[in-house]
C-alpha positions as CSV (number, residue, x, y, z in Angstrom):
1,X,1.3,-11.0,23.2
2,X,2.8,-8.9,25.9
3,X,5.4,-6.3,24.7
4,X,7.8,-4.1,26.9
5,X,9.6,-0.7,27.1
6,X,12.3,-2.7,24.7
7,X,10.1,-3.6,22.3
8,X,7.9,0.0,22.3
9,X,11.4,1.8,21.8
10,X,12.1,-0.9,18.7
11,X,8.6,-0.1,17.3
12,X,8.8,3.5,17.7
13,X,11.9,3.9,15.9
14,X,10.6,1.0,13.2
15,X,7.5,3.0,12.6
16,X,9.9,6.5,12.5
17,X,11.9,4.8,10.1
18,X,11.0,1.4,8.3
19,X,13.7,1.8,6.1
20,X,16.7,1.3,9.4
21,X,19.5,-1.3,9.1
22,X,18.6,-3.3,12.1
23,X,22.1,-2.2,13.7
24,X,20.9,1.3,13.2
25,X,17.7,0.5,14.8
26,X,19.6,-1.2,17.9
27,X,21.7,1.9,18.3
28,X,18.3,4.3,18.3
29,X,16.1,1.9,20.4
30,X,19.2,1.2,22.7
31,X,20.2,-2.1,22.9
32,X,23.0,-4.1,21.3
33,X,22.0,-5.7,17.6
34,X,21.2,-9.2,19.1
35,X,18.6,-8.1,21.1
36,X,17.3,-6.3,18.2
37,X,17.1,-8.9,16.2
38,X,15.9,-11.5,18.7
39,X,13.1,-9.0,19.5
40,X,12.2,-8.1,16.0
41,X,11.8,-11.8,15.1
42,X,10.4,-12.7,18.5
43,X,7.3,-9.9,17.2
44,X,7.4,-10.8,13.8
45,X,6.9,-14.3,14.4
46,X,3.9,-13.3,17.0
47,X,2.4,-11.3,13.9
48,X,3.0,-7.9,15.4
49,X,5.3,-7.0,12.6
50,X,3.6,-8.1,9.3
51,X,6.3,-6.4,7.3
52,X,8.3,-3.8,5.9
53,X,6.2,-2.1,2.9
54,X,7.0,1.0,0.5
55,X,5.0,3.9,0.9
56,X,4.3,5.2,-2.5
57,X,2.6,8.6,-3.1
58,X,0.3,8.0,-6.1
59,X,-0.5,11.5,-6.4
60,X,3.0,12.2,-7.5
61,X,2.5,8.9,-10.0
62,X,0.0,11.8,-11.6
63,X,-3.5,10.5,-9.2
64,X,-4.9,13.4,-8.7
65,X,-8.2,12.5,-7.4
66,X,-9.5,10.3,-4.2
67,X,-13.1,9.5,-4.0
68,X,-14.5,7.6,-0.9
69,X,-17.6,5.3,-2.0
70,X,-19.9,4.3,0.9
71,X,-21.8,1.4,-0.3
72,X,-25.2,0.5,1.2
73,X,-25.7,-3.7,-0.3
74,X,-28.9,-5.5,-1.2
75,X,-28.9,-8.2,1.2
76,X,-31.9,-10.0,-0.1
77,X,-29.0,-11.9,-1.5
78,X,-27.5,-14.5,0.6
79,X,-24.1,-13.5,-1.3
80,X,-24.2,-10.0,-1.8
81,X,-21.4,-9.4,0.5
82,X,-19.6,-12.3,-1.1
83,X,-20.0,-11.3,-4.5
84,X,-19.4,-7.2,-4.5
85,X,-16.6,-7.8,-2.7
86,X,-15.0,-10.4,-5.3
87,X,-15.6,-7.7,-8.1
88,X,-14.8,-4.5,-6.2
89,X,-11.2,-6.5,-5.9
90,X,-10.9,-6.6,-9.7
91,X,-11.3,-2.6,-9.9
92,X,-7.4,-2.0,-10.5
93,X,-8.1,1.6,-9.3
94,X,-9.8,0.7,-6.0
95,X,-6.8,0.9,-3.6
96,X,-8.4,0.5,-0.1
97,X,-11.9,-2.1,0.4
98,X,-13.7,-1.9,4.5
99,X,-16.4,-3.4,5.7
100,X,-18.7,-2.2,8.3
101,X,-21.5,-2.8,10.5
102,X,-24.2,0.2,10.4
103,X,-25.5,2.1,7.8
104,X,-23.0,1.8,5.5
105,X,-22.0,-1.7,4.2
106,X,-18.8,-1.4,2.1
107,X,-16.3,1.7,1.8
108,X,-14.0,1.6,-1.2
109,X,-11.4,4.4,-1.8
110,X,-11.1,4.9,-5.4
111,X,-8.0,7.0,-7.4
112,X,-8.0,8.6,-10.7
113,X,-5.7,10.8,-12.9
114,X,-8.3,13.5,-13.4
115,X,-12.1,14.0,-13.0
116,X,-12.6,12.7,-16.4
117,X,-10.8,9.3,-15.5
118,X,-13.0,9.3,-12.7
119,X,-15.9,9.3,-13.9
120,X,-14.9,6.7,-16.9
121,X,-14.1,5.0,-13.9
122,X,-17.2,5.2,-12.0
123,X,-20.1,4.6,-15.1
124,X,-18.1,1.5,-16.2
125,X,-16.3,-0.1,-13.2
126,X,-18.5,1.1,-10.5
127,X,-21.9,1.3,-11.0
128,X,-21.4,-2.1,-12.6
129,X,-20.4,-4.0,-9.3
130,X,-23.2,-6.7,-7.8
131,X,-26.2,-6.3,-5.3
132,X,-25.7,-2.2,-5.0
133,X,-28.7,-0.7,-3.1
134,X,-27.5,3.2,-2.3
135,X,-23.9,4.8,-2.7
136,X,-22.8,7.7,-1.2
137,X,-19.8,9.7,-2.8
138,X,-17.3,11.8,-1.0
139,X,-14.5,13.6,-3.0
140,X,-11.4,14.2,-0.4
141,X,-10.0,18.0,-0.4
142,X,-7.1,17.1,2.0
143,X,-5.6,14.5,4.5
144,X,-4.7,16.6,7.6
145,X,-3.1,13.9,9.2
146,X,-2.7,10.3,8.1
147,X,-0.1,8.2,10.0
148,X,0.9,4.9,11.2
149,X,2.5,5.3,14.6
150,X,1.0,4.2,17.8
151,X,0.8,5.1,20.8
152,X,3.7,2.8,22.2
């Protein structure tokens, strides 16, 4: 799909703000509330806008702890993919699941309340997923930058 300076000035100030009435969105990006809405439905319905989502911060929820778990699979099974990825979905504390090509197979983030959680977390949810060859750990200290906008 082909956008325009219209519709990178409506997605700039959507991704600014998700939360904008769409008559305050026309009046930031410019153009009169029809066109707004005309546009936004025009991308919407072209699956450039999937939705509106809440951001939540878990950490203030009490999450203290992030792991990143880079999988390497056994793929001497013809499902291995299939399968660790059906029960890494289960895990209620796996928030994010990526696949790769390379090295690494599968990277799951992972939260916790404390280290202790974590580790229930890893010795009985974990360890106990399907066709696991090699995982590699990595316990994040800080996000320096995290964000959602584009370059529009």
């Amino acid at each position: 799909m082909q956008i325009d300076d219209t519709d990178r000035r409506i997605l700039r100030q959507l991704l600014a703000d998700p939360g904008l009435e769409r008559a305050e969105l026309a009046l930031r990006a410019g153009v009169t509330a029809a066109t707004c809405w005309r546009r936004l439905e025009r991308l919407s319905a072209a699956g450039v806008i999937r939705g509106r989502h809440a951001v939540i911060d878990w950490r203030a929820l009490g999450w203290a702890v992030e792991v990143s778990l880079r999988f390497t699979l056994d793929k001497t099974h013809p499902r291995a993919f299939d399968e660790f990825l059906d029960a890494a979905r289960k895990v209620p504390e796996v928030i994010e699941i990526q696949t790769f090509l390379g090295r690494v197979d599968v990277r799951l983030n992972v939260i916790a309340r404390d280290m202790g959680h974590y580790q229930e977390i890893y010795r009985d949810r974990i360890l106990t997923l399907p066709h696991i060859a090699d995982i590699e750990s990595l316990m994040l200290v800080s996000t320096i930058k995290r964000t959602g906008n584009l370059p529009l």
